[in-house]
Steps between C-alpha positions, in 0.01 A plus 500: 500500500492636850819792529747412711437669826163265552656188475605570886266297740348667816545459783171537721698735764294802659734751622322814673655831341817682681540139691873465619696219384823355565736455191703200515692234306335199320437332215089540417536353170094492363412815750293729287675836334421839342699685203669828632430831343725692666614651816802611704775344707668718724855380634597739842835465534592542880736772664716200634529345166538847317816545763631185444483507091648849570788406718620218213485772273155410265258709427138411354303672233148396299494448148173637337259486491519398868470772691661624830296634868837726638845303479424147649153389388421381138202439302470261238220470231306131545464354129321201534474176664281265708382504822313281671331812659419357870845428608715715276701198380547496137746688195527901488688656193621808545675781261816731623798415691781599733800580396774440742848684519837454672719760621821374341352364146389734216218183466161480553312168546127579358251248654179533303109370487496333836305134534361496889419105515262518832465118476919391543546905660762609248537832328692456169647751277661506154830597479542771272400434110544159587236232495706396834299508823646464842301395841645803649250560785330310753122595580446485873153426622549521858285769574371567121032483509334470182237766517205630205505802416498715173268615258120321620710328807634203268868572510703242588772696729768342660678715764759531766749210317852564525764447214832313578774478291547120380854356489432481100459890525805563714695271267409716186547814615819431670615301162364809283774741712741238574475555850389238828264731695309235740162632363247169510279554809468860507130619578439791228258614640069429480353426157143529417300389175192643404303274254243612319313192301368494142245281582290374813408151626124442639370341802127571603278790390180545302379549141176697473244468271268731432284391209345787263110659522419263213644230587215367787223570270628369171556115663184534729285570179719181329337288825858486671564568832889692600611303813874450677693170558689496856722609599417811310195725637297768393513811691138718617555708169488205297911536458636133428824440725772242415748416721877545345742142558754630329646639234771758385516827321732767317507832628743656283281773362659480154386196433147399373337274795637197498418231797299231646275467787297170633170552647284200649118518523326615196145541334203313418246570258144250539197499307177505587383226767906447580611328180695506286812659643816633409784541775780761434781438784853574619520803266847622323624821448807470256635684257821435342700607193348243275088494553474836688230509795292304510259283798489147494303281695380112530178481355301202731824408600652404148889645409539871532363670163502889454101627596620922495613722297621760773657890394762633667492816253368708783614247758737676823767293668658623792639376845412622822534448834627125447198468204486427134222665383337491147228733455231522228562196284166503326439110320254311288425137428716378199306372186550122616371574862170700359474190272511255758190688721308504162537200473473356818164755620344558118565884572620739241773710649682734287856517395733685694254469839609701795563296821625842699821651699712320622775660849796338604631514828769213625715463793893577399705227632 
């Protein structure tokens, strides 16, 4: 069983890196997400909303571990979530609060672990130690841009929105201190959320090949002949190229790689005089919590059936510059595949044969 995170279909959507957006309402319903790992909202409150809070007598303090910039602007610690990262719209958990005071009550309503909803443009808090939430502000795209940005340029950032006070939120605070303070519609000021993801969706890119010293030799002297199936290619330095359809990847670096990534094209492997011939296409890169990695592929175009054992021991995963990339995944036919070419060319390949390296490098969404 697949974990949860890949059940999410993707959506074939190139997006060039830093790209400016424009956040607004709707319903996407199957539009592909990303988990959140973490991140930052920051909530600006504005010198004419300061003054008027002021002049009804409530002040407004963070409770940790948000964290304050000076008197008005608050950050708040992103917990999780999903995004759909292209157009910001999604679910962003967040940890701290605000705690909000009135001159003439010894009270203090605590609204904790904020729930922006980009998709209906509500931020929610829960009232005190409550389980209660209230729809107390209004998220204001009219000049909000979703931007990327962030560690290797796949942020999803979503700047420049404004925060309104909901008639919901002026209703609970003014019922908390018994007073009727016409609240609902004041602008508090800009609000920004910076969303780091825990994963990445793929859309174009290439997975390289490069097969080991021994690896030529040992199936030319077996009378079989290394070619590629379109649309993968092989490169002047005898590299093997496969283009990336899709796929998607964790990048939390304290997990072990889990992931999968499509490839069409593939391999061929002929004997002498052009027959027989085995066809190894639309490669997969997956690795999961159940099977670990592994590569499967459609041998002559039967199901999908696992042809390499790939080793991510030394393996490096990083992002960069809007890029997944995998580095140094060395792999070798499993026991079934080397069976099969026996079988199929009368060779005698050893257990445990070396195919070669295998890079990584796929276009974020």
């Amino acid at each position: 069983m697949k974990l949860g995170f890949l059940r999410r279909a993707l959506v074939a959507v190139a997006v060039a890196v830093g790209a400016v957006l424009t956040l607004a309402p709707a319903a996407f319903g199957q539009s592909a997400t990303v988990g959140i790992e973490g991140g930052t909202t920051t909530l600006s409150i504005s010198s004419s909303a300061a003054n008027a809070l002021a002049d009804n007598g409530f002040g407004v303090s963070r409770i940790r571990p948000a964290t304050t910039s000076g008197q008005t602007t608050f950050n708040f610690p992103i917990t999780g979530g999903d995004v759909n990262p292209t157009n910001g719209v999604g679910v962003v958990n967040h940890s701290g609060g605000l705690a909000i005071q009135s001159a003439d009550s010894s009270r203090t309503l605590r609204l904790r672990n904020f729930i922006a909803n980009t998709n209906t443009l509500r931020l929610s808090g829960q009232v005190g130690s409550s389980r209660t939430r209230v729809n107390f502000g209004r998220i204001s795209p009219a000049n909000a841009k979703v931007i990327r940005r962030g560690p290797g340029m796949i942020g999803t950032y979503i700047v420049r929105a404004r925060l309104i006070i909901t008639p919901a939120g002026s209703v609970a605070i003014n019922g908390f201190f018994g007073r009727s303070v016409p609240l609902a519609g004041l602008d508090l000021g800009r609000i920004d959320i910076r969303i780091n993801p825990s994963e990445v969706l793929l859309d174009g890119g290439t997975t390289t090949l490069t097969p080991t010293n021994e690896l030529l030799p040992t199936l030319q002297s077996a009378g079989i002949t290394l070619g590629n199936v379109p649309p993968a290619a092989a490169d002047t330095a005898g590299r093997l190229n496969f283009p990336i359809d899709g796929g998607e990847w964790v990048i939390d670096p304290g997990l072990d790689a889990l992931g999968d990534i499509q490839h069409s094209g593939g391999i061929s492997l002929t004997g002498a005089g052009g027959s027989p011939q085995v066809a190894l296409t639309n490669f997969d890169l997956n690795s999961d919590v159940d099977t670990g990695p592994r590569i499967l592929a459609q041998v002559n175009g039967g199901d999908p059936t696992q042809v390499l054992n790939p080793v991510f021991e030394n393996g490096r995963i990083g992002v960069s510059n809007g890029f997944l990339v995998i580095n140094n995944i060395p792999a070798s036919l499993t026991d079934a595949a080397r069976d099969l070419l026996n079988q199929t060319f009368g060779s005698s390949l050893p257990s445990g044969t070396g195919v070669g390296t295998f890079r990584v490098k796929g276009n974020v969404v």
